[in-house]
C-alpha positions in Angstrom: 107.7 119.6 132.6 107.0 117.8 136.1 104.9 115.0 137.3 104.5 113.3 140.6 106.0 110.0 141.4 106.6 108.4 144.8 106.2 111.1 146.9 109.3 112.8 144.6 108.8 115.3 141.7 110.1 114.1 138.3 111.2 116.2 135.6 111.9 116.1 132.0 111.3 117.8 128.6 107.9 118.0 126.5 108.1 118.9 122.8 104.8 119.9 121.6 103.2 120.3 117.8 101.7 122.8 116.7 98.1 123.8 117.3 95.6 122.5 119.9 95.6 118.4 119.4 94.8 116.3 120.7 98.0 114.7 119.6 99.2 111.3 120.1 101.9 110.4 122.7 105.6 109.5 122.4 107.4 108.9 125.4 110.8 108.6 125.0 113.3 106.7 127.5 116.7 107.5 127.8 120.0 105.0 128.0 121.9 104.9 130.5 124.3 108.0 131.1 126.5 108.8 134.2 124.4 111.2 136.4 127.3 113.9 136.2 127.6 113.6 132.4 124.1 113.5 131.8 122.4 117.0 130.0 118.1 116.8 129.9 117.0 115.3 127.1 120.3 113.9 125.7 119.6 110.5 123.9 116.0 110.8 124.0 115.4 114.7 122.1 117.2 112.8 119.0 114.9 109.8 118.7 111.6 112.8 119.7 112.0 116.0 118.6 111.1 114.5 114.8 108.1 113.1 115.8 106.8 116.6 117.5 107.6 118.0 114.4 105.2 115.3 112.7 102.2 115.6 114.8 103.0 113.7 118.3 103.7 114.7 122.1 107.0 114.0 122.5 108.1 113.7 126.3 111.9 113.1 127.2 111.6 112.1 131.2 114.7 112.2 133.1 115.6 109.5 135.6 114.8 109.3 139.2 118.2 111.5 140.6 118.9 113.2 137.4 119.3 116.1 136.9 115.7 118.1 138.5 114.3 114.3 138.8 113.6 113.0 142.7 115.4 110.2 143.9 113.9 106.8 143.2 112.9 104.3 146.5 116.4 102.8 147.7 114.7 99.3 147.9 114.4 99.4 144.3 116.5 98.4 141.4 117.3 101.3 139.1 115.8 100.4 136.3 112.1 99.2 138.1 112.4 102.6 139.6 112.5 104.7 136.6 110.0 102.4 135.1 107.9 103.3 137.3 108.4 107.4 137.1 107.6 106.7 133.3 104.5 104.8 134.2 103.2 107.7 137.1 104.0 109.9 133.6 101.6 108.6 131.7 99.5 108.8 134.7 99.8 112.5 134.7 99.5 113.2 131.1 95.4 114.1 131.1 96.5 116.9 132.6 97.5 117.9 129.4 95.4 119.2 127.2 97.1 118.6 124.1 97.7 114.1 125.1 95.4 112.0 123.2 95.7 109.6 125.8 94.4 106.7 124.2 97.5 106.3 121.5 100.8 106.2 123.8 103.4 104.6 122.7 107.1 104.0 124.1 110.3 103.9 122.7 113.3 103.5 124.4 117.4 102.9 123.6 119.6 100.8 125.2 118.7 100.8 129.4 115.4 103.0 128.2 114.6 99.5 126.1 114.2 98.2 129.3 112.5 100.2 130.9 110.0 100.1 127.8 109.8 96.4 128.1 108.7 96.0 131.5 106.2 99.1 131.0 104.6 97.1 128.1 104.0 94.3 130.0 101.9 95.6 132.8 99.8 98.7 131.6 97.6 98.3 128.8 97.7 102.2 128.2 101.0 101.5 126.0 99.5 100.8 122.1 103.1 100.4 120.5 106.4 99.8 121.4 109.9 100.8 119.5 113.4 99.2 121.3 117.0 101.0 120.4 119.5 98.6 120.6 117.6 97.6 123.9 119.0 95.7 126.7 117.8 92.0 127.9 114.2 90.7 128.3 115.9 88.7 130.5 116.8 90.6 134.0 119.7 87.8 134.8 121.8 89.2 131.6 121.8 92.6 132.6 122.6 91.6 135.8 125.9 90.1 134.8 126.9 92.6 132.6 126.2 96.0 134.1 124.6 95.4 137.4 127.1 93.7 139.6 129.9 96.4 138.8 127.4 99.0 140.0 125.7 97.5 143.2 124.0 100.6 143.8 121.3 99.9 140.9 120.7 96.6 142.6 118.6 98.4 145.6 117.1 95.1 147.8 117.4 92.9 144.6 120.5 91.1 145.5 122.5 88.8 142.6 120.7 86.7 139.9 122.4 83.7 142.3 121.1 85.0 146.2 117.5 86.2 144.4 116.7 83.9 141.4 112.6 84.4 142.1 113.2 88.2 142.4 115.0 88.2 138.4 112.1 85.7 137.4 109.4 88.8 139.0 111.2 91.5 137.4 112.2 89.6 133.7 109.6 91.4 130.9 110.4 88.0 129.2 108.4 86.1 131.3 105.1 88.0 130.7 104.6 88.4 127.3 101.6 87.1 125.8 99.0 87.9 123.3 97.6 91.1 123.2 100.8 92.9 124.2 101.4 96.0 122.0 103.3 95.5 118.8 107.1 95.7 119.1 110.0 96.9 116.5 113.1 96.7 117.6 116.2 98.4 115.9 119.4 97.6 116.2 122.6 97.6 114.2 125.1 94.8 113.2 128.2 96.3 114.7 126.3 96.9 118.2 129.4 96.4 120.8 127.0 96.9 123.8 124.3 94.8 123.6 125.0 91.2 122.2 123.3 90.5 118.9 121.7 87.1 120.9 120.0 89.2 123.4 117.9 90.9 120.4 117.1 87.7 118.7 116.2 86.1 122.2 114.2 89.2 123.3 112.2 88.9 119.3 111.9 85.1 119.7 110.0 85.3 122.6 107.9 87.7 122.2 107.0 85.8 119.1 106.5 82.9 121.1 104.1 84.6 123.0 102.3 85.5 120.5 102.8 89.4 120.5 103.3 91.0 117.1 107.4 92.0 116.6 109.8 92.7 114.3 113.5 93.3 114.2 115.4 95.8 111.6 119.0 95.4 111.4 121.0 98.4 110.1 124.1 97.3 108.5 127.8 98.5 110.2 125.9 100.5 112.8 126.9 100.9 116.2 125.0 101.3 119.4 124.3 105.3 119.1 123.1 105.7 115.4 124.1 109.0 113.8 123.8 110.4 110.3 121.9 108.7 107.9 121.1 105.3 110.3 119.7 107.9 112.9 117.2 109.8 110.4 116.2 105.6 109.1 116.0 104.6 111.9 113.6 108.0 113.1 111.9 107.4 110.1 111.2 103.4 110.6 110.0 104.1 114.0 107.5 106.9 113.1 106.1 104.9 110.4 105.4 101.7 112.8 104.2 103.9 115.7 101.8 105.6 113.0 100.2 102.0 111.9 100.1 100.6 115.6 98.3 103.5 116.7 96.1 104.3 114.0 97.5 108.1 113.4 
């Protein structure tokens, strides 16, 4: 499929149910993959493709420069610029016949967390919300661990130290509040790529805040669930999307 976004065409993979819907709306964010590596669909089709099967419109976007995906605005971090291709998706999907468009949810892994948590936060469309081992709430930490070894996904940003009211703009943290979609967040104990902290920082304060969340911890898994963990954790997120959205 394709959709318009900043003057660019964006691309990605749509995995529809069976019969004429209308269907409620998964849309499912990727982690962050080397461009040259990356194949459409990988680590979003795993976390999807089971909940077409069960009902939903599963939508695997690409990133701006991936792949058939347009380039996102240079001035932009990378991760507010393929925020915003997944927002100017769900802008597009009436176009589709089979989209319920009133139940959408996100769910995103690691970088795709991200880019789920800063959706949530500024379009109401979004009914639920399911996090993969995802990155920071807080734009700073991300920063310093990924960021500044790749200064090409800092756009006009700068560091957390030059820019400090840029981070505080961009930070998810510092906008939740009540009324927010619910959030479950899934992670698992032996999670080498995103610190254990960040989750329990990211659930405190949307707690705080007085938005709905919950945190399941799967025992000796790693940040790319497989096997059993993947189809619990598949399972876990279909059931909470199913009771958020009403489905």
């Amino acid at each position: 499929m394709s959709w318009p976004s900043g003057g660019q065409t964006m691309t990605g993979l749509i995995s529809l149910p069976e019969g004429p819907g209308p269907f409620p709306v998964v849309v499912v964010n990727h982690g962050f993959i080397p461009p040259e590596r990356y194949g459409e669909g990988q680590d979003s089709l795993i976390f999807g493709e089971p909940m077409a099967q069960h009902g939903f419109v599963a939508v695997a976007p690409s990133w701006p420069g991936y792949l058939g995906s347009g380039p996102a605005p240079p001035e932009l971090p990378a991760l507010l610029g393929q925020t915003v291709a997944a927002l100017d998706l769900v802008g597009s999907l009436p176009s589709l016949p089979q989209a319920d468009t009133t139940k959408i949810a996100f769910v995103g892994h690691s970088n795709g967390g991200g880019e789920s948590q800063i959706a949530m936060v500024v379009d109401p469309r979004i009914k639920a919300v399911v996090l993969h081992g995802p990155v920071s709430s807080d734009m700073r930490d991300n920063a310093h661990k990924w960021w500044l070894t790749r200064p090409e996904s800092l756009g006009a940003l700068g560091t957390p130290e030059s820019n400090p009211a840029g981070y505080d703009h961009i930070t998810p943290r510092n906008y939740f509040q009540a009324g927010q979609p619910p959030v479950l967040i899934i992670q698992g104990t032996a999670d080498h790529t995103i610190p254990r902290e960040w989750t329990e920082a990211t659930l405190a304060a949307l707690k705080e805040k007085g938005v709905q969340a919950e945190v399941m911890w799967f025992p000796g898994a790693d940040h790319d669930f497989a096997g059993a963990d993947l189809g619990n954790a598949v399972a876990a997120q279909e059931a909470f999307i199913r009771k958020a959205l009403g489905v």
